[in-house]
C-alpha positions, 0 to 999 in steps of 0.5 A, spaced: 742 409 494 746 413 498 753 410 499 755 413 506 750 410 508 751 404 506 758 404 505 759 399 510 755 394 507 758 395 501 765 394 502 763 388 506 760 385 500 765 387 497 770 383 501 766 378 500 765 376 494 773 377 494 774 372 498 768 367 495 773 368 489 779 366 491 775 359 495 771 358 488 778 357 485 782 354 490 776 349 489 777 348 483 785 347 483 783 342 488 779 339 484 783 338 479 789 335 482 784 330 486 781 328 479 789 327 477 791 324 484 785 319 484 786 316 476 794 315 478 791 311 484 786 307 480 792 305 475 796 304 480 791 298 483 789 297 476 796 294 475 797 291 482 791 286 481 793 285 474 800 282 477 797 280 483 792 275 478 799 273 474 802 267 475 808 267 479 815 267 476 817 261 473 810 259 472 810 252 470 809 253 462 816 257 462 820 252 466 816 246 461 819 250 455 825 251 458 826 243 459 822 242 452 830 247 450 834 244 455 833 238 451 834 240 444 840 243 446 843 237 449 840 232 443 844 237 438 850 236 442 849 228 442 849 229 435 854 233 434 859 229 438 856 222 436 858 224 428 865 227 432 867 221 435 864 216 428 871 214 426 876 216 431 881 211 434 878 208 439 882 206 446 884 198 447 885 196 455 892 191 454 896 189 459 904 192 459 906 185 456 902 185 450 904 191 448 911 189 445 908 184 440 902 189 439 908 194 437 911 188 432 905 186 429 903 193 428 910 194 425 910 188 421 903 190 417 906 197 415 913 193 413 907 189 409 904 195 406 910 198 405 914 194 401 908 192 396 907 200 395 915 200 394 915 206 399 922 206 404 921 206 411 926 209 417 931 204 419 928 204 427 925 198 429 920 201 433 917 206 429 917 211 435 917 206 441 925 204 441 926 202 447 918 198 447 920 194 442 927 192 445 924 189 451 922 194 456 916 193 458 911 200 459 909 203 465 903 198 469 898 204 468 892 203 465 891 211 463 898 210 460 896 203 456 890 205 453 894 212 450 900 208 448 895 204 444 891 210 441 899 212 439 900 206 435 894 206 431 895 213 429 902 212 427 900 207 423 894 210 420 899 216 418 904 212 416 898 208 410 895 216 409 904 217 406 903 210 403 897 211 399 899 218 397 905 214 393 911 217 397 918 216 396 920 215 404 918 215 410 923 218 413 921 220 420 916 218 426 916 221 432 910 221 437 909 225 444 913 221 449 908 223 455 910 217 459 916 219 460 914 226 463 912 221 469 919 219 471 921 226 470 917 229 475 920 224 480 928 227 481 932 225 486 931 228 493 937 233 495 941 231 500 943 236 507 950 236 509 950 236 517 958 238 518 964 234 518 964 227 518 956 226 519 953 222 514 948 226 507 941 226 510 937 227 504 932 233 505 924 231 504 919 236 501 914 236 495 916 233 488 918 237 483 913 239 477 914 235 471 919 239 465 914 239 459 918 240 452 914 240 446 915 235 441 918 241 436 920 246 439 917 253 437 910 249 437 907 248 444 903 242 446 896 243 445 891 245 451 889 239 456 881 240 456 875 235 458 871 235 451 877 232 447 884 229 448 890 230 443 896 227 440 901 230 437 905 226 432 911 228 427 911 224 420 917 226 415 918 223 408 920 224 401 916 226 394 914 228 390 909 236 389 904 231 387 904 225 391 905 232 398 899 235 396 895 228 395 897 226 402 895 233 405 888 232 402 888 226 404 890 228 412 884 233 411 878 228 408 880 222 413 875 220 418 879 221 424 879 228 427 886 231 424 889 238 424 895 240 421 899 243 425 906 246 421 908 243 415 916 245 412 919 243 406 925 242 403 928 241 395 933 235 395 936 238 390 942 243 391 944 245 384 936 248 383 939 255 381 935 261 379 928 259 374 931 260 366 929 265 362 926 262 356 927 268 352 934 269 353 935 261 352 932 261 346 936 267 343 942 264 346 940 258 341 939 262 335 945 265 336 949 258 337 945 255 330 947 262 326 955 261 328 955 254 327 952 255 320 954 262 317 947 264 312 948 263 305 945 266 299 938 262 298 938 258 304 934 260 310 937 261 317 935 254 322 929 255 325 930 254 333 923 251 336 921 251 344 923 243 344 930 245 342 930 247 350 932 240 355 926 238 359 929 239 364 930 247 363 923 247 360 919 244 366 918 249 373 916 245 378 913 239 381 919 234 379 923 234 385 924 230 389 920 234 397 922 233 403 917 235 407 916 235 415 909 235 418 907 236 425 899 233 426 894 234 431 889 228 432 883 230 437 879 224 439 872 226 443 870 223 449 863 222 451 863 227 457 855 225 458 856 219 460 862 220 465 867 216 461 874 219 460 875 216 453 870 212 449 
């Protein structure tokens, strides 16, 4: 075949054949990436009719298990706050005037006991509530009775937890005197002088906040909260170690809601010195039982035994009379579900 002859048909097939391979591969790549492209679509249709034939968010079987947990929830909180209330001290609607023989019927009781279990009581006729027991009447409100009951039962419950532990005395009561921040919160209005010989108009603006002093200083008042209410009471009183720790294990397994907030002691004896020293009290005595018999031939040296020391020497603790301060918190729960702001 002569190639100058055909030179022009050569290089055109040539060229040709070029160009079909570059279309054959770009037909190929193209292919490809529309395979990829339409599988990415058929997955993403895929999907969309797979939430499209979903239920829709919340579906009826989600909120019924939610209510089904809801109620659970709220039975366990029932329970709980039922066993929490199970015996507190519950309110007492009175009117202001049966609120002085209930105070001295209440102190009557505690005498009784008291004297039957040889345990003295402070001197105060009111046991917290002095001016109350000498004639003046509480505050005509309903919120203000129903607490001072409560006050007066817990004070009594505290004072025949002293009297069960077998204290000495009860020595102190004092209760959070909140009625009292009441009138407080009331002062008188200032007066605002116009010049000379013009009479003092008092000026009238918004009362002042009422001042909140804690019952034991250094020890603020617990926190208000509508799930529970809180008393704080004061009992001091004189014992022995064991009848004080029988008393504050009886605090911690009574049925009533306490919380032991502080708690202080002090010995009543002042001469109480330094631990004595077993060893060097028993030397000292040998020491003693030689000089006053100086040793003889043949007979033996006297023998000094631990009962030659005092009982009083010999016993560490738990003899002396304590005076103990403690600070109480009673919690009463209310029954926030059914509205009520006391049980």
């Amino acid at each position: 075949m002569n190639f100058r002859k055909n030179s022009i048909l050569i290089i055109g097939g040539g060229i040709a054949v070029v160009l079909l391979a570059i279309a054959l591969f770009f037909l190929i790549t193209y292919q490809k990436q529309y395979r990829e492209n339409q599988a990415a679509f058929n997955a993403a249709r895929n999907r969309l009719n797979s939430l499209n034939q979903r239920n829709p968010f919340p579906s009826s079987e989600n909120v019924t298990l939610a209510g089904e947990n809801l109620e659970r929830l709220h039975d366990r909180r029932e329970a709980l706050q039922q066993s929490l209330m199970r015996g507190q001290i519950r309110a007492e609607q009175i009117e202001p005037a049966r609120f002085a023989p209930m105070l001295e019927e209440t102190a009557r009781r505690i005498r009784a006991k008291a004297s039957a279990a040889s345990v003295t009581l402070p001197a105060d006729p009111g046991l917290g509530f002095r001016d109350y027991a000498a004639g003046k009447l509480p505050p005509n409100d309903p919120k203000i009775m129903e607490r001072l009951v409560i006050q007066i039962r817990g004070l009594e419950d505290l004072i025949d937890l002293a009297i069960e532990a077998k204290v000495q005395s009860v020595d102190t009561i004092a209760r959070d005197e909140f009625e009292m921040r009441t009138a407080e919160a009331a002062p008188e209005a200032p007066t605002d002088v116009r010049g000379r010989g013009r009479g003092a108009a008092p000026v009238r603006g918004a009362p002042m906040a009422p001042v909140v002093r804690p019952l034991v200083a250094g020890l603020p008042l617990p926190e208000e909260s509508d799930q529970y209410e809180v008393e704080r009471f004061v009992i001091g009183f004189t014992a022995r170690e064991s009848a004080v720790f029988d008393f504050l294990n009886r605090l911690s397994s009574r049925k009533v809601n306490y919380a032991l907030v502080d708690v202080s002691f002090e010995n009543t004896r002042t001469d109480v010195g330094r631990p004595v020293d077993m060893k060097a009290r028993l030397a000292a005595l040998a020491s003693a039982a030689r000089t006053a018999q100086p040793a003889m031939p043949g007979v033996a040296a006297p023998e000094v035994r631990l009962e030659d020391i005092s009982r009083e020497e010999r016993v560490v603790s738990g003899r002396d009379l304590i005076r103990v301060r403690a600070v109480v918190d009673m919690y009463r729960f209310t029954d926030v579900r059914a509205g009520e702001g006391t049980p």
